[in-house]
C-alpha positions in Angstrom: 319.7 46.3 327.7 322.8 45.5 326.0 321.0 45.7 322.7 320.0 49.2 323.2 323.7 51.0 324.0 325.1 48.9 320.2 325.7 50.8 317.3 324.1 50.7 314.0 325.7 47.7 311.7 326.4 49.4 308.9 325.6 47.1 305.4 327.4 46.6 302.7 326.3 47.7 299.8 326.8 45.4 296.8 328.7 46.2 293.8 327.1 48.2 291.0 329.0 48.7 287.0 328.2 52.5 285.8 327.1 52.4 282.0 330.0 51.9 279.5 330.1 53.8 276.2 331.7 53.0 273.0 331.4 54.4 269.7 330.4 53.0 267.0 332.4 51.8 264.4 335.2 51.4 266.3 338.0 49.4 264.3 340.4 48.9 267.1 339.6 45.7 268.6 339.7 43.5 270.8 339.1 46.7 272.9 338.8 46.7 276.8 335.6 48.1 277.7 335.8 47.5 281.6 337.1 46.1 284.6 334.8 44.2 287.3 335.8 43.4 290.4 333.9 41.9 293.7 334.4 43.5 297.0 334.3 39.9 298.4 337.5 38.8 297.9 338.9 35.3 299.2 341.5 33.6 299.6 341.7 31.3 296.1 340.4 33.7 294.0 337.1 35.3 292.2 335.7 33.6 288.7 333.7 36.4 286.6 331.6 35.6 284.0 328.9 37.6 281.6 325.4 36.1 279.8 323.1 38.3 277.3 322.7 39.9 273.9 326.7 39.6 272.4 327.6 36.9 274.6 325.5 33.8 274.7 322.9 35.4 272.8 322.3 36.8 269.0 324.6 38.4 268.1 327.0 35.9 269.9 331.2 36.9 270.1 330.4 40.6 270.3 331.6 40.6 274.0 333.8 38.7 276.1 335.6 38.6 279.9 338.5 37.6 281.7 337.1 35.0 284.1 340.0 35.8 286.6 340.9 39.5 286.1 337.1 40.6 285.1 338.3 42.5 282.0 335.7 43.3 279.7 336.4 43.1 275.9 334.9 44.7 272.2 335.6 41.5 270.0 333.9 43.4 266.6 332.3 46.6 265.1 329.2 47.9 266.7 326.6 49.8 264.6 324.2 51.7 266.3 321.6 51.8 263.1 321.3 48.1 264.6 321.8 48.0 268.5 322.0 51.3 270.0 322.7 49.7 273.4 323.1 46.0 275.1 322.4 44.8 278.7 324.6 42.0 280.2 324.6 40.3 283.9 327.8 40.3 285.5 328.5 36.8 287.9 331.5 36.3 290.9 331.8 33.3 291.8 334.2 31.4 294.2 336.2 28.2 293.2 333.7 25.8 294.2 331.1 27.7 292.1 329.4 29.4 294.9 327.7 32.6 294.3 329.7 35.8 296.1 327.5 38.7 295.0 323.7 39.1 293.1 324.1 39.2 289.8 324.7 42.6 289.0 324.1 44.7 285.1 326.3 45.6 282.8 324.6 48.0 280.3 327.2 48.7 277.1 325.6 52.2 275.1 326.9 52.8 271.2 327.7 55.7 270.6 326.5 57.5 267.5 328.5 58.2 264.7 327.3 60.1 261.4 327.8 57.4 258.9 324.3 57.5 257.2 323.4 60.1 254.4 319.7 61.2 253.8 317.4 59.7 252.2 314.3 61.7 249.3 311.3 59.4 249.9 310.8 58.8 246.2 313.4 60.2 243.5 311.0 62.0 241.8 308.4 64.6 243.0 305.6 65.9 240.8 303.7 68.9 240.8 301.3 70.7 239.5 300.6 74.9 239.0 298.3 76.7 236.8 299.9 79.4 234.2 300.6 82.9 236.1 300.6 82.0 239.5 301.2 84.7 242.2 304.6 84.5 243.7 304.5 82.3 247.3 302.3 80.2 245.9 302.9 76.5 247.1 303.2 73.7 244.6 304.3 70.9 246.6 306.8 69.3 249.7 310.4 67.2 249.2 310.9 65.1 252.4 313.7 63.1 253.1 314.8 61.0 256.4 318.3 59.7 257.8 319.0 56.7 259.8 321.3 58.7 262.5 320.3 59.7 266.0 317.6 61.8 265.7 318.6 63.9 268.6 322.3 64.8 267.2 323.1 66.7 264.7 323.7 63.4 262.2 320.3 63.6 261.3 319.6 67.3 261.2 318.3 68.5 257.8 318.3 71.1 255.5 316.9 71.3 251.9 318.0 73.2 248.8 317.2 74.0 245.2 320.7 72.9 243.2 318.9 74.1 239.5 316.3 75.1 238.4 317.2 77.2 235.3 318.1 80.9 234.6 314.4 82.1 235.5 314.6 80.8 239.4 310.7 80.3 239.8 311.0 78.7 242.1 312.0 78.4 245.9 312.5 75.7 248.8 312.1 75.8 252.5 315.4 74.7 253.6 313.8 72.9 256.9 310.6 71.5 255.8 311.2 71.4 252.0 308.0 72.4 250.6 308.2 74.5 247.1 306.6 77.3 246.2 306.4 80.3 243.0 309.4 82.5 243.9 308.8 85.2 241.3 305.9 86.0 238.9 305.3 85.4 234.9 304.7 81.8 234.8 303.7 81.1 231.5 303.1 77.6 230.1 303.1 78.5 226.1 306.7 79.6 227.3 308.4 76.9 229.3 305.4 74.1 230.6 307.4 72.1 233.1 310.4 73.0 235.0 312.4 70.6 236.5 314.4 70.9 239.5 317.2 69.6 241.6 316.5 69.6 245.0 319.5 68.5 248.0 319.0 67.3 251.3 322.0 67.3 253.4 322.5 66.3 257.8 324.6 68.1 260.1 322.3 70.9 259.7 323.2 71.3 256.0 327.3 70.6 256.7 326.8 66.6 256.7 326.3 64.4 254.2 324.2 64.9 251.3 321.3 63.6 248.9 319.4 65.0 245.6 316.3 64.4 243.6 314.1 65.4 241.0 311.5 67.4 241.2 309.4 68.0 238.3 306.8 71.1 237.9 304.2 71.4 235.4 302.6 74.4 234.5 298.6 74.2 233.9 296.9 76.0 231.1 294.7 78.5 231.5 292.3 80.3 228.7 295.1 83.0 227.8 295.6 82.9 224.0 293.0 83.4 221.9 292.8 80.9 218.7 293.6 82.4 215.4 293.0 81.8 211.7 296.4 80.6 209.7 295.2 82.8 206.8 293.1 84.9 206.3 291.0 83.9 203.2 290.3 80.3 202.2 289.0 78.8 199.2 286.8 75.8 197.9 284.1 74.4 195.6 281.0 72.0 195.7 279.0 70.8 193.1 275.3 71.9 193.3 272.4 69.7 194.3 274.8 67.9 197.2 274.1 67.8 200.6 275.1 66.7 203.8 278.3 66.8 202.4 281.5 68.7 203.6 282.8 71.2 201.6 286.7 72.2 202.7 288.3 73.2 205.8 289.2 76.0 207.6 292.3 76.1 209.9 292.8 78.1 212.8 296.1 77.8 215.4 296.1 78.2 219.3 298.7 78.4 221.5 296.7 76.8 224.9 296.9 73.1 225.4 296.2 71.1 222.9 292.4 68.9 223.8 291.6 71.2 226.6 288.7 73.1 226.9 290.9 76.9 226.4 292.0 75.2 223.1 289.0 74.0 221.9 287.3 76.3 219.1 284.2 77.2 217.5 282.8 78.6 214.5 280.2 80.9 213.1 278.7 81.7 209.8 278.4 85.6 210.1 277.7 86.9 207.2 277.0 85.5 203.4 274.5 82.9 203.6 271.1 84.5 203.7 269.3 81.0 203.3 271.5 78.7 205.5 272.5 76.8 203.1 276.2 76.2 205.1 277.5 75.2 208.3 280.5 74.5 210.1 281.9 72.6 212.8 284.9 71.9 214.6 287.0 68.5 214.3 288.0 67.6 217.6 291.1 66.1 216.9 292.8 68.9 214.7 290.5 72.0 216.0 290.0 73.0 212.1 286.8 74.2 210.8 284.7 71.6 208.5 282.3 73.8 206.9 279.4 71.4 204.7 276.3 71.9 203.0 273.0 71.8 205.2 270.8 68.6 204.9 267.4 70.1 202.9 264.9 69.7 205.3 266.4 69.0 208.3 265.0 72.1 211.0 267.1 75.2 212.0 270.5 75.5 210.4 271.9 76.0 213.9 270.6 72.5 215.0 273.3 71.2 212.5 276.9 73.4 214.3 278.1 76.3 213.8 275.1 78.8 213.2 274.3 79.8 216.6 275.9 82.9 217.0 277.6 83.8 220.7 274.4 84.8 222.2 272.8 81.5 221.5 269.6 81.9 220.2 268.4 79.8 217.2 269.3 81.2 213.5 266.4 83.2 212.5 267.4 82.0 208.6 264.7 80.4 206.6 265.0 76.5 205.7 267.9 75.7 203.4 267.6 74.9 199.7 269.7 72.6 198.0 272.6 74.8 196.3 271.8 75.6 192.5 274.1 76.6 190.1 271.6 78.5 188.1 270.3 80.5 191.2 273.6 81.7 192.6 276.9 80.6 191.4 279.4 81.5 194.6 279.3 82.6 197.8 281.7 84.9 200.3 281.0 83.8 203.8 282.8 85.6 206.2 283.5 83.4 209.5 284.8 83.8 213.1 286.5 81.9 215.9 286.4 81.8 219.0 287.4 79.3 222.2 284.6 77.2 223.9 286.0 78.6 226.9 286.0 82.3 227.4 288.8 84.1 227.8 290.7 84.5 231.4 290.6 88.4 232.4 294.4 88.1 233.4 294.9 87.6 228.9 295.2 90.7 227.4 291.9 91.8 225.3 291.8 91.2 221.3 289.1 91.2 219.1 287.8 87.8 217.2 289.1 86.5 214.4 287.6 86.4 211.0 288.7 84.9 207.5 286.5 85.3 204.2 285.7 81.4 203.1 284.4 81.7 199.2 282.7 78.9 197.6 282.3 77.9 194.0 279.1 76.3 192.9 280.2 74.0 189.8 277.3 73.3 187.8 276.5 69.6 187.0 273.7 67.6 184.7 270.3 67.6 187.3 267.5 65.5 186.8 264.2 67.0 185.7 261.5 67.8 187.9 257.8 66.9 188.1 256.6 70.0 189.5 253.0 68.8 190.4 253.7 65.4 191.7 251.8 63.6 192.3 249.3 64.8 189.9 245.5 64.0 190.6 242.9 63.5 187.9 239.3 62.9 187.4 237.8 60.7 184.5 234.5 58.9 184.1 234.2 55.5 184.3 233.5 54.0 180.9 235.5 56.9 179.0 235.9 56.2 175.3 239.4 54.5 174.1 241.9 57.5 173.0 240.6 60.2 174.9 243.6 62.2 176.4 243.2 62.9 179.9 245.6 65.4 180.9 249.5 66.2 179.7 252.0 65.7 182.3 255.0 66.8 182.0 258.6 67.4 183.7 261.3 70.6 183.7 264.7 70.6 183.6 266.9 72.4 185.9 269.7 72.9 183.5 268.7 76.2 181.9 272.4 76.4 180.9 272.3 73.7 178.8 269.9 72.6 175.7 268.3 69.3 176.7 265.0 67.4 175.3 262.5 65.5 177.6 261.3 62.4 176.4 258.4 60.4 178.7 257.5 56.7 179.1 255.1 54.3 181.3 256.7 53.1 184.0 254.0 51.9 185.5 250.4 50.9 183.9 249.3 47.6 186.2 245.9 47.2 184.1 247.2 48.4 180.2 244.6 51.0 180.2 246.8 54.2 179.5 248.9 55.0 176.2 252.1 58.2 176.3 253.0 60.6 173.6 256.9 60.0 174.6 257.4 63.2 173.1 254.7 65.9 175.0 253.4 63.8 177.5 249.9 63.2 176.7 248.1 60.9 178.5 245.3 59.0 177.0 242.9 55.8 177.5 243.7 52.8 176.0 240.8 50.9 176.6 237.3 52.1 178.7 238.0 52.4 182.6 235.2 50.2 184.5 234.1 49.7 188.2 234.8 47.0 189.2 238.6 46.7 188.7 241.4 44.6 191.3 243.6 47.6 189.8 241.5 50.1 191.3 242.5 51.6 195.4 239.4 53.3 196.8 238.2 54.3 193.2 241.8 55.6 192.0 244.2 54.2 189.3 247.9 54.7 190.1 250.3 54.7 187.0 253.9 56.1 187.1 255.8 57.8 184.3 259.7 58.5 183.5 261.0 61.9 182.4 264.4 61.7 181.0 267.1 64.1 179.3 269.3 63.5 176.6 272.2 64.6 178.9 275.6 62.2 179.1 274.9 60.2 181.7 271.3 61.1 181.4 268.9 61.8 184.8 265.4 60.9 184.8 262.3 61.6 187.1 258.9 59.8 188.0 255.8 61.4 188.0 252.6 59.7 190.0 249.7 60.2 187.9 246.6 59.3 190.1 243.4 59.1 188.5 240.0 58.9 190.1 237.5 56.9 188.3 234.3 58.7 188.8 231.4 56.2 189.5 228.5 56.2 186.7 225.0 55.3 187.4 224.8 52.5 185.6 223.1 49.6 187.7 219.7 49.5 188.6 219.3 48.2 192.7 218.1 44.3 193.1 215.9 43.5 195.3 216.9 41.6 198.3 215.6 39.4 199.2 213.8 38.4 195.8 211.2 36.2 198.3 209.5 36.0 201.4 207.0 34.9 203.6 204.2 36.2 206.0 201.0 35.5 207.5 198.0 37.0 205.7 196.4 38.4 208.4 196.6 42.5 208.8 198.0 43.4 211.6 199.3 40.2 212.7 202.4 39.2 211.5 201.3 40.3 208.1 204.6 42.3 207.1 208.0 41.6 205.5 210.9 43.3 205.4 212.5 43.7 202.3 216.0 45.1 200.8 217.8 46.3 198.1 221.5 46.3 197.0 223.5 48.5 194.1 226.8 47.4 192.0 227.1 51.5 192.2 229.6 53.3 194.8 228.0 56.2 196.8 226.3 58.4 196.1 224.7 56.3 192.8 223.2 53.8 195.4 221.3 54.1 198.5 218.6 55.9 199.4 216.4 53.7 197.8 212.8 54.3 196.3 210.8 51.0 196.5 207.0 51.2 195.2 204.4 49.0 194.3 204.8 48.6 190.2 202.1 51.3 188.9 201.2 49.2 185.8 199.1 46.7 188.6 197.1 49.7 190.6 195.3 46.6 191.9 198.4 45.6 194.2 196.8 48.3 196.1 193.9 46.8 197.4 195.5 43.7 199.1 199.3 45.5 199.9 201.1 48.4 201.0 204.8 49.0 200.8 206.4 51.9 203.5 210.0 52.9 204.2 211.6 51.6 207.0 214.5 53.9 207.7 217.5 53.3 209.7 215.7 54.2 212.8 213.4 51.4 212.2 210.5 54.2 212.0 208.2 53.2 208.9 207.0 56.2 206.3 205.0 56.4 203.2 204.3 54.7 200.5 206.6 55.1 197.7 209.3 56.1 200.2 212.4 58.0 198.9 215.0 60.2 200.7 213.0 62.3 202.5 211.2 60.8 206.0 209.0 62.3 208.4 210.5 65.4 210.3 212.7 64.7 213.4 215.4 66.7 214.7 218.2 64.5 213.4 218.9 63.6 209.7 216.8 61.1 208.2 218.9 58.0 207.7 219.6 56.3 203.8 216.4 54.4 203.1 217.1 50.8 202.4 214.4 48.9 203.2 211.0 49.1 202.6 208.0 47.0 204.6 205.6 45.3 202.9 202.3 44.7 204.5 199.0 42.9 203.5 195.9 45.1 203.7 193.5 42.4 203.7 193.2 39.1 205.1 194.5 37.0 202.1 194.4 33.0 202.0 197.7 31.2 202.3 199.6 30.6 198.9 202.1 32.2 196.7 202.1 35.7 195.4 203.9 37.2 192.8 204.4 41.1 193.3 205.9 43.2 190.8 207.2 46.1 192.4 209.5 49.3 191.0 212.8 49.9 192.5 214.6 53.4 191.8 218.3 54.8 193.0 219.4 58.2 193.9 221.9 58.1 191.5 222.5 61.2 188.7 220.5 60.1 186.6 218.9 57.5 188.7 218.4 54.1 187.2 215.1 52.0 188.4 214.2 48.8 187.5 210.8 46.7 187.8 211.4 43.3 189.7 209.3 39.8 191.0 208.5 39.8 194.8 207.8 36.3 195.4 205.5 36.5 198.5 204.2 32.7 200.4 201.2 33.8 202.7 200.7 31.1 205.5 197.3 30.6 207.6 198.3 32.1 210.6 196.9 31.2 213.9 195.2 34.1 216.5 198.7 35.1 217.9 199.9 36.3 214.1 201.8 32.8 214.0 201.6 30.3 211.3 199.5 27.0 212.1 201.2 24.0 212.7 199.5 22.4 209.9 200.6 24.7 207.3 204.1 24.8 208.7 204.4 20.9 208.8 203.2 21.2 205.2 205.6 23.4 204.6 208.3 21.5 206.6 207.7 17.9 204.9 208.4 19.5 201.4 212.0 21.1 202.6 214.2 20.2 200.2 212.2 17.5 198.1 212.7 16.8 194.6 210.6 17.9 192.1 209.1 14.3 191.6 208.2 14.0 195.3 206.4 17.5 195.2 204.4 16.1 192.6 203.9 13.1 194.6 202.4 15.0 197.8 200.3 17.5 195.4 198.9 14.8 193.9 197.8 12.9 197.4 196.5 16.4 198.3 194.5 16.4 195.6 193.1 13.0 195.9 192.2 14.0 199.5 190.3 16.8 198.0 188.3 14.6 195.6 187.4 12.3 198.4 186.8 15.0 200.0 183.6 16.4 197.4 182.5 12.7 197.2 181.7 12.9 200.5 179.9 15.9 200.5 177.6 14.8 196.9 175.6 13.2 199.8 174.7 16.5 201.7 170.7 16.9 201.8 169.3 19.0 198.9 167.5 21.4 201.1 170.8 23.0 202.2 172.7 22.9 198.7 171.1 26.8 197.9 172.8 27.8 201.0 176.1 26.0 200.2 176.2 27.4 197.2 175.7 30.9 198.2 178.3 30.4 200.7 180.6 29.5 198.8 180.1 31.9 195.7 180.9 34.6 198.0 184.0 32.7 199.6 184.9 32.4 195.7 184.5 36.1 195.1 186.5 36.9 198.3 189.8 34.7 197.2 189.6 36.1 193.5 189.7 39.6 194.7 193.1 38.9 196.9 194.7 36.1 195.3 196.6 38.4 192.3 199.4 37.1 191.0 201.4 40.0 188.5 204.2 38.5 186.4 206.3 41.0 184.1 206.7 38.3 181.8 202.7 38.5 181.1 202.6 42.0 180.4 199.6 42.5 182.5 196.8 40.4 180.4 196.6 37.4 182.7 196.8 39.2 186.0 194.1 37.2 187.8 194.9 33.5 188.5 194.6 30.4 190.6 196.4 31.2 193.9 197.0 27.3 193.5 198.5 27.7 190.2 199.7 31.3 189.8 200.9 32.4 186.0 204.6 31.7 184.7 207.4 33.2 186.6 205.8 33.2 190.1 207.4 30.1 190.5 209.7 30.4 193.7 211.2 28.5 196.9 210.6 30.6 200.2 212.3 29.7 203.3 210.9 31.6 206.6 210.8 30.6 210.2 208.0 30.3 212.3 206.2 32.8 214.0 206.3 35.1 210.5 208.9 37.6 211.6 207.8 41.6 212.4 209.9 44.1 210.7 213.8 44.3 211.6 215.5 47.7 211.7 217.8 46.9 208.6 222.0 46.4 208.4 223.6 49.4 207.6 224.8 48.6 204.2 222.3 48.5 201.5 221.8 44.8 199.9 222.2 42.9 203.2 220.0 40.8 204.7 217.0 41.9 206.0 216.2 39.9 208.6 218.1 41.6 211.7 220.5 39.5 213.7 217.7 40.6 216.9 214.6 38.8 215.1 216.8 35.5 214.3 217.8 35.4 217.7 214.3 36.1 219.1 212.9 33.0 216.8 216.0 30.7 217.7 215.0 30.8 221.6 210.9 31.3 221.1 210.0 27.3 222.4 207.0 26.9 219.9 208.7 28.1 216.9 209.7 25.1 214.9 213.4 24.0 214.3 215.4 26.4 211.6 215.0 23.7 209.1 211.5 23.6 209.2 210.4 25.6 205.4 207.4 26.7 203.7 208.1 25.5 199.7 205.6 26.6 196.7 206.4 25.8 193.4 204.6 26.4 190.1 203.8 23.3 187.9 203.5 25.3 185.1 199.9 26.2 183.6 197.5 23.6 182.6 197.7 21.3 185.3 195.4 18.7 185.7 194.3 19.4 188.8 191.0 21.2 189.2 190.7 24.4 191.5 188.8 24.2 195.1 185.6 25.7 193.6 185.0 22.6 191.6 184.4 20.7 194.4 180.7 22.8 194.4 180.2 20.5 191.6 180.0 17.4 193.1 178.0 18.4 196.3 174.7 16.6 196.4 171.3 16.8 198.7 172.6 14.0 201.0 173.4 14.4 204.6 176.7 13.9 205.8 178.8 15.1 208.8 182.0 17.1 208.0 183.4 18.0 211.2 185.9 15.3 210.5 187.6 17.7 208.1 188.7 19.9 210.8 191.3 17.1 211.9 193.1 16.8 208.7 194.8 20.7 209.1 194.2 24.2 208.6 193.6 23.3 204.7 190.4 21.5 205.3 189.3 23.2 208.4 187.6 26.2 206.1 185.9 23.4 204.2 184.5 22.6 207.5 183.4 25.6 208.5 181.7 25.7 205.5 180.2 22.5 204.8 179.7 21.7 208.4 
């Protein structure tokens, strides 16, 4: 076919603009750049144009064409810091605006020039060294940068040192610019910073240039040891001060000032035995403050400055204040050294010393109580002007010739009087228990020493004096009346007390005992110890109790106890109460004892109790009132019974002659006041002072183990409580009350209702309904 024998077509190929360079900077201008032309080429003519970055776009007017000769133009400066190149599109077009060829580019390159110098990042680089650095070493890096192409030698950098001073320390890397020691000897007590000038220039060191600062300083190290500015120093302190400084020391160092390898400290080497210096260092000037020790205040080395390189504690004593009159100066010798030890590089030296003297000045000191305070003994009850001791004060000041003189300062209750001139102390009125001005037994007073010294000192002495207790008050009893049921053995006991205006040991333990004058107590009572452990003794109990492996506890209380079964009524006991004081002091004393009629649990009858009850806190006048009704009853009573049939009178009578004997053989009532004579009485009407008001609960209470001060009460909180929450015990109120009418009442006694009986018959079961009173009189008569 005709298609296979034809040759290849060959294509066009369309029309391509090689790159186009231009320098920057270029002044000559409008420049032609280039020349475009299109292969297609008709008849009327081509029209070129351009579009992009320097034409139609920012920055606009940069470039231009000839639209019919396709002449390129430069209209202004290029800089290549800015645009380093610019791509245009290229048109040909025919006269009617068709298109004779693709759009085609036109890429314009600048063309570097070197019209930027470096640039240091920062015009001033610090660094730091310490002191006698080895040579090569590095102390820091200078950069700089510059805004030409990179890849030409425009921006190719080298660095150099411009000055540095005579010493040249120092050296640079010309490429990368870091700094380092150059030489050794670096000493900052010579030259402490160096400054350099450092240069960065392009073109590979031929360009253009820049410089900056860069500063070096030299760090201190422990080289220089400190040293005294003299080598002795004096000063003076008065004596007696503390805590107070006393001069200064001054020392000089050549390291940097606040550091560490500047800092110094101080010891106390030789001269002060007792510690009575020490020094420290003042931070802000690095002198040595030496001062007096606080008296008192623990190791001297706790304080500065007296712990000596090896740092153990000072093995010195305790300080004294400084006295004159014991040692007038001293001659300390003292070292320095740095907190920081020394660098091995610094050459060796030994420590330095200086010789510090001191001049105590004497000064006026107070005087001294040496005992103070100072503790007495005296009686209590010592006569008025009886010296009790001479107290008296020293003076320090042996140098000089002063006179003591001595006054009260403080005597609360008056009882003292002062010799101002020896110090004698003496009573000024007797010294008594009790006193408000008394603590625990002891008096305080104060008294004033002074010297005749310009301004005089003075010095206060506490005088305390113990008043030593006398036996002089005889125990009370306590409680001086009680009640019980006179049945042995059944609530028959009470528990009684005793109390002593006496301190220990005049006081407890107590001796109680039935009053020997009345050996007839004995037949109807007993009276035992009743120790703390509640464990009853003997008769006439003192101190001593019944063997048991722990100490017998103070005795007092004592139990009393019927022996026999005694009608109901009040007794009058004397009994004899004793001390254990030195000498002991004893004293006879009025138990007032009310017996009830107790029932057979050991209880008191209701009858007697409600008898007892309805007379609770009468008057006098209403007692008389309901004596006299009982009375009345009574004589009703043996009316009744005058009727009884004459054939059982004998027996009556015998009955109740030996009921008779029975009650006068227990009924005893002892009064002190009677001396003994009229020790049997009426149980009804007992003798003068038996009179008494008894208050006791119901059952009659067993014995209580007692308080454990002497003188309390001796019914124990456990037996109240027992009674409060027993159901047929009567309310607290409920009371037994006897009182005496005084002798020669009008009344008769009981046995003269034997009188009156007669032969008649008569019933007198009826008497057992009106109480326990008239229920014996029924037994009897029944």
């Amino acid at each position: 076919p005709q298609g296979q024998h034809e040759a290849p077509r060959r294509v066009k190929r369309a029309w391509v603009i090689p790159p186009i360079s231009v320098s920057e900077n270029h002044k000559r201008i409008p420049h032609l750049l280039v020349q475009i032309k299109s292969d297609k080429q008709q008849p009327g003519g081509v029209i070129y144009s351009i579009k992009g970055p320097g034409v139609d776009e920012e920055p606009l007017g940069i470039f231009s064409i000839d639209k019919f000769s396709g002449k390129v133009f430069l209209n202004a400066m290029l800089d290549r810091e800015e645009n380093d190149r610019y791509r245009l599109r290229a048109f040909a077009l025919d006269l009617g605006g068709v298109t004779l060829e693709d759009p085609t580019d036109l890429e314009i390159i600048v063309v570097d020039q070197n019209d930027n110098r470096p640039l240091f990042r920062q015009d001033v680089f610090t660094g730091r060294v310490v002191e006698g650095a080895e040579p090569g070493t590095c102390v820091m890096t200078v950069d700089a940068t510059d805004a030409d192409d990179p890849d030409t030698d425009n921006a190719a950098l080298r660095y150099s040192i411009l000055e540095q001073g005579a010493a040249g320390m120092f050296s640079i890397n010309a490429t990368t610019g870091e700094i380092c020691t150059a030489r050794p000897g670096l000493d900052r007590e010579t030259m402490g910073v160096y400054n350099l000038t450092v240069q960065a220039a392009d073109m590979s060191g031929d360009g253009l240039t820049t410089t900056a600062m860069a500063v070096i300083y030299l760090e201190d190290i422990n080289d220089n040891p400190p040293e005294f500015t003299k080598e002795e120093f004096s000063m003076e302190v008065e004596e007696q001060a503390v805590g107070v400084d006393v001069g200064k020391v001054f020392v000089h160092d050549k390291d940097l000032a606040g550091s560490p390898s500047w800092l110094a400290k101080f010891t106390i080497l030789e001269g002060d035995p007792e510690g009575a210096f020490a020094i420290r260092t003042d931070p802000h000037t690095n002198d040595g403050v030496l001062s007096v020790v606080k008296v008192g205040t623990g190791q001297p080395g706790d304080t500065g400055g007296h712990r000596g390189s090896h740092g153990l504690a000072d093995p010195r004593p305790f300080p004294q204040p400084l006295d004159h009159e014991v040692r007038d100066r001293f001659e300390l010798t003292v070292s320095v050294q740095n907190e920081r030890p020394l660098e091995p590089s610094a050459p060796a030296s030994p420590r330095a010393l200086a010789t510090v003297r001191v001049r105590v000045r004497d000064v006026n000191e107070a005087p001294v109580f040496r005992q103070n305070p100072r503790r007495i003994s005296v009686l209590e009850g010592t006569p008025p002007g009886t010296p009790i001791t001479t107290y008296t004060a020293s003076d320090p000041d042996i140098h000089q010739i002063q006179t003591l003189s001595y006054a009260l300062l403080y005597d609360p209750a008056g009882w003292l009087q002062l010799d101002p001139h020896t110090g004698t102390v003496r009573t000024k009125r007797e010294l008594l228990h009790p006193s408000a001005f008394l603590q625990g037994g002891w008096y305080i007073a104060l008294l004033l020493a002074r010297d005749d010294a310009e301004p005089p000192l003075s010095a206060t002495g506490t005088l305390s004096i113990e008043i030593l207790e006398v036996n002089d008050h005889a125990p009370q009893l306590q409680p001086p009346a009680g009640v019980l049921c006179g049945r042995p053995g059944r609530g028959g006991t009470l528990l009684l007390g005793a109390t002593d205006d006496d301190r220990p040991p005049h006081g407890a333990p107590f001796h109680f005992q039935l009053s020997p004058q009345h050996p007839q107590l004995a037949r109807n009572w007993s009276l035992a110890r009743f120790n703390g452990e509640g464990r009853p003794g003997r008769e006439g109990c003192c101190a001593e109790g019944p063997a048991h492996p722990l100490p017998a506890p103070a005795v007092t209380h004592a139990v009393l106890a019927v022996l026999a079964e005694l009608p109901e009524g009040p007794y009058s006991l004397p009994l004899l109460l004793r001390d254990s004081g030195t000498p002991p002091r004893e004293q006879q004393q009025l138990l007032n004892v009310s017996v009830c009629h107790c029932g057979r649990d050991g209880t008191c009858l209701d009858g007697a109790l409600a008898a007892a009850t309805a007379g609770a806190g009468i008057t006098l006048g209403a007692l008389m009132i309901i004596l006299g009704s009982a009375i009345l009853l009574l004589v009703l009573a043996a009316l009744g019974a005058a009727r009884v049939r004459g054939r059982r009178r004998a027996l009556r009578k015998g009955l109740l002659q030996r009921s008779r004997d029975d009650m006068r053989d227990n009924i005893l009532n002892y009064d002190e006041q009677g001396g003994g004579e009229e020790d049997q009485v009426s149980r009804t009407h007992g003798g003068e002072g038996s009179r008494g008001w008894v208050r006791a609960r119901r059952p009659c209470p067993p014995p209580v183990p007692p308080p454990q001060r002497a003188g309390g009460d001796p019914l124990s909180l456990q037996g109240l409580e027992a009674a409060d929450s027993d159901p047929s015990v009567p309310p607290y109120d409920t009371a037994l009350i006897y009182d005496y009418e005084g002798s020669g009442s009008v009344a008769s006694p009981l046995s003269s209702i034997v009188s009156s009986l007669t032969d008649e018959d008569q019933d007198y079961d009826y008497l057992s309904e009106w109480g326990p009173r008239f229920r014996r009189l029924a037994d009897l008569y029944g």
